[in-house]
Residue, then its C-alpha position, 0 to 999 in steps of 0.5 A: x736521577x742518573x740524568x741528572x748527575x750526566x747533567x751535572x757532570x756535562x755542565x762541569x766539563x763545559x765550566x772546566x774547559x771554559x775556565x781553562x781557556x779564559x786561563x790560557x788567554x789571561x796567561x798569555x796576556x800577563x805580559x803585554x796586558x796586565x790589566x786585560x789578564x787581571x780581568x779574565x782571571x777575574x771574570x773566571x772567579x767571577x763564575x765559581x773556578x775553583x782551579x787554583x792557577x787561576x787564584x796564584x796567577x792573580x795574587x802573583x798579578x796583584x803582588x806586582x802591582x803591590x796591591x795588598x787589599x786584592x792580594x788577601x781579597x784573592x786568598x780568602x776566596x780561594x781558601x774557601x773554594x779549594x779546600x784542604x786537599x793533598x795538592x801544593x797549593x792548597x787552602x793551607x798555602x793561600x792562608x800562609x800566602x795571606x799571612x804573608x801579604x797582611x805583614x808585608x802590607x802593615x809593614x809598608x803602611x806604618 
């Protein structure tokens, strides 16, 4: 049992630095390729990051490109990866952050 959960936790750490640095990378191309950061970020979803710079640097990536669909796409998964928890930006923010999207969409649409 306890091999297992060293396991486990081996595997975490591993996910954990390989999302951080797809992170890095992404951040770093924000400016000189939008299009190259949007896709690691993605690719970081993709594998089950649950870090939540990853979803806010995404949905800010997607409001500049004023694409609403992505935006809310971005929210819902985070919502349900995050979670509730005591940090700023938690599920309560990216539901607001949804909200706030859905209105801003409906309104450019009519």
């Amino acid at each position: 049992m306890k091999n297992e959960e060293e396991t486990q936790n081996t595997k975490n750490n591993n996910d954990l630095d390989k999302w951080i640095a797809i992170n890095d990378e992404a951040k770093d191309l924000e400016k000189s390729d939008i299009n190259k950061a949007i896709m690691l970020y993605e690719l970081n979803i993709k594998n089950g990051t649950d870090l939540p710079q990853t979803f806010i640097s995404l949905y800010k990536l997607y409001r500049k490109q004023k694409d609403f669909e992505n935006e809310i796409r971005i929210c819902d998964i985070a919502i349900n990866r995050i979670g509730n928890n005591e940090e700023k930006y938690n599920a309560r923010w990216f539901t607001d952050r949804k909200l706030k999207t859905i209105c801003l969409r409906d309104r450019n649409f009519y």
